[in-house]
Every structure is written in structure tokens, then in C-alpha cells.
C-alpha positions, 0 to 999 in steps of 0.5 A, a space after each residue: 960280498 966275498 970280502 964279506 965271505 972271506 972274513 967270517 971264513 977268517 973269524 971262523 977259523 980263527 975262533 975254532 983254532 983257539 979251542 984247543 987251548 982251552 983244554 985242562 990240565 991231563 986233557 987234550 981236543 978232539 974233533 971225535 971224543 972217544 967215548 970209552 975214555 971214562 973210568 969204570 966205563 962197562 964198554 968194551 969197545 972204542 965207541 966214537 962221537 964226533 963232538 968237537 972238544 977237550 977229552 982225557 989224554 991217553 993213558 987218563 979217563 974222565 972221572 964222569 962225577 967230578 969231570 976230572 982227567 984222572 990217571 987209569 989205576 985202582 981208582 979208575 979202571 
């Protein structure tokens, strides 16, 4: 029974591990998604879920159409 145990452990931790690498290009993984991390967002302060996943890096915000990471500027404030 704890060899069964410390195997799913092993799987387990191995598949949450290769999540990161499943992050696009100007993303990176978070085990809190900063939500005020969207372009044109309204909030005016940092709001965190705690949802495992990839989310803009900084300096970029998630265009929420397109679900692109794109850079803070004019066309995303």
C-alpha cells in the first residue's frame, strides 16, 4: 500500500511539474493568477485567484478576446 501511495505521489508530482512548460510565448505559470493582468482592465487593485496556470508575464496583460499576452502600451493599458 505505500509503494502503491508513493507512486501516484511520484505521478502526481511529476505531471504538475511539466505544467509550466506548457506556458506561450510572453506567459509564465502561477499557482495565483493575478487577475489585474488584463488590458483595459477597470480594477485598480491587484485582485488574486488562486487557480494553478500560465498568465502574462510582467510587463504584458491578456488581451481577454484574443487571449494573446500582449505588451502594456496604447493598445493595451
Amino acid at each position: 500500500m505505500q509503494k502503491l501511495m508513493f507512486i501516484l505521489m511520484l505521478i502526481l508530482g511529476t505531471a504538475l511539474a511539466g505544467e509550466e512548460k506548457k506556458c506561450g510565448e510572453n506567459e509564465k505559470f502561477y499557482d495565483c493568477i493575478p487577475l489585474e493582468q488584463q488590458c483595459n482592465s477597470k480594477i485598480e487593485y491587484p485582485l488574486i485567484r488562486c487557480d494553478r496556470g500560465c498568465w502574462c508575464k510582467k510587463g504584458y496583460k491578456m488581451d481577454m478576446d484574443t487571449k494573446v499576452c500582449l505588451p502594456v502600451g496604447p493598445l493595451c493599458q
